[in-house]
N, C-alpha and C positions, 0 to 999 in steps of 0.2 A: 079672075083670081085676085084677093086681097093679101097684100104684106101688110101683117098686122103681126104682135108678139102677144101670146097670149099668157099671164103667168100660173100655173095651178100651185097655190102653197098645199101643202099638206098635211100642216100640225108644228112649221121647227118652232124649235125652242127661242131661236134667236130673232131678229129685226124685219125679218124675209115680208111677211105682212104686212109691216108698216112702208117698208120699203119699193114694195110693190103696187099699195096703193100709191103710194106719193110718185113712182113710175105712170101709174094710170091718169092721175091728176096732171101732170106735166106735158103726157104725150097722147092725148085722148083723142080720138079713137082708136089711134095705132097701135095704145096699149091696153090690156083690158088683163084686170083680177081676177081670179075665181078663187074659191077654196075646193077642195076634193070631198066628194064621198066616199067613203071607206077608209081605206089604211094602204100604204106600199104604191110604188113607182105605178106599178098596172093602173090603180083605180085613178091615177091621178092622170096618167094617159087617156082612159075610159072617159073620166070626167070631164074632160077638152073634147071629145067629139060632138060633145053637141053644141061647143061653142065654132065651133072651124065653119070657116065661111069660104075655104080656099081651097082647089085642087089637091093643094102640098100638103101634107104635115111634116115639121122638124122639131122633132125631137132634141136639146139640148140639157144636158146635163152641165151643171154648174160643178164636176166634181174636181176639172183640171186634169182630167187625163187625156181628154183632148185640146190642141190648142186650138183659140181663138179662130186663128186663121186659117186650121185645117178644117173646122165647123164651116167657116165660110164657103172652103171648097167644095164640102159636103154638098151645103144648099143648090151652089152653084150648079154642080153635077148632077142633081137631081131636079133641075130647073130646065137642064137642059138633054134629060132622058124619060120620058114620061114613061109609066108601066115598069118603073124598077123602085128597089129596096136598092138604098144606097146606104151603108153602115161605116160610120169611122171605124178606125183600125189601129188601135193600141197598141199593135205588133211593129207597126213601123209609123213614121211621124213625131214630130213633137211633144211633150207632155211632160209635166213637172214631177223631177227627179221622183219624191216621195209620194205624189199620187197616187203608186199606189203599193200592195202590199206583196212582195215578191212569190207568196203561194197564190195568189191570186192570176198574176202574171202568167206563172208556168202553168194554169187551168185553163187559163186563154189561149194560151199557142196549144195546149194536148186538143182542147175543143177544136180550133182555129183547123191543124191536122185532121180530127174525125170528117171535119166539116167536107175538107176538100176531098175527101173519100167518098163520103155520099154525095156530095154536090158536084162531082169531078171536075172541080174548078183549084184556081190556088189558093193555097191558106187565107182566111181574113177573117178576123174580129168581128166573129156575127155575134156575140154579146157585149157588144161596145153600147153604153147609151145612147149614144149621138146615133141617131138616125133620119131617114128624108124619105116616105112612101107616100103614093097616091092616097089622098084621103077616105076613098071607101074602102081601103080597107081596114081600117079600124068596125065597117057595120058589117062585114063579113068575120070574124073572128068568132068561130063556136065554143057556145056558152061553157063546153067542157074543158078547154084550154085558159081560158077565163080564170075560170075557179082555182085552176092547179098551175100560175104562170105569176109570181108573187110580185115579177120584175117588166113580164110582159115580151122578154126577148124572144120566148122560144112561138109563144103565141103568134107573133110580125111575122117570124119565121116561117115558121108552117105554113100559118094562113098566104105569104107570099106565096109560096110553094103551090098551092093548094090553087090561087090565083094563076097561075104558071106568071108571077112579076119575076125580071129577070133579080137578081140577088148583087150585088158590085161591092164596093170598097173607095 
């Protein structure tokens, strides 16, 4: 297994690019740039599989609704449970006041509830960005989830599912 950070920009608007290369220049090889094909969180996901050279992949979202330090636990716990989807959890934990938009929140906890209905587990923020899953399974994800999965959550989902990976928080 390699710990390396891979960054995929995607189009922003803002410095992220430049930023990133000047990441890659500084911490090389530990850090490496990509740009995405296509458009949306999925492809930009999609477009880092063929860069992963590691067992793990962690998903980290730059959006602040998870903290720092709770991403770190993430990793941790999925470093130290192999064959699971390990998902931060915006229902409970750290994350900046305005992060995010309070009809968003209560989508979270209604989904969070279905979840543990079908999963007969406890509630948890299985569309939280921040994630940590074994790397193949990003080459098992079918083409039809793909297409119709703009964000990629439900797609990790399934195809865990699908994988019988256990599912955590």
């Amino acid at each position: 297994t390699t710990d390396s950070i891979l960054i995929v920009e995607g189009g922003s608007k803002d410095e992220t690019w430049e930023l990133a290369l000047d990441l890659q220049r500084r911490f090389n090889p530990k850090v490496r740039a990509i740009k995405q094909t296509g458009s949306g969180k999925f492809a930009a996901i999609l477009t880092s599989k063929n860069f992963i050279d590691s067992d793990l992949t962690f998903i980290y979202d730059s959006d602040r609704t998870i903290s720092v330090g709770d991403n770190l636990k993430i990793l941790e716990k999925c470093k130290n449970e192999s064959g699971t989807l390990i998902t931060g959890n915006r229902l409970s934990g750290k994350r900046d006041q305005n992060s995010m938009k309070k009809l968003n929140l209560i989508g979270n906890y209604i989904f969070a509830l279905l979840w543990s209905v079908i999963s007969v587990s406890k509630p948890i923020d299985v569309l939280c960005g921040s994630k940590c899953f074994p790397s193949n399974l990003l080459n098992n994800i079918p083409q039809k989830l793909i297409r119709n999965d703009y964000y990629g959550d439900f797609s990790l989902l399934f195809t865990s599912l699908f994988m019988r990976l256990k599912i955590e928080s």
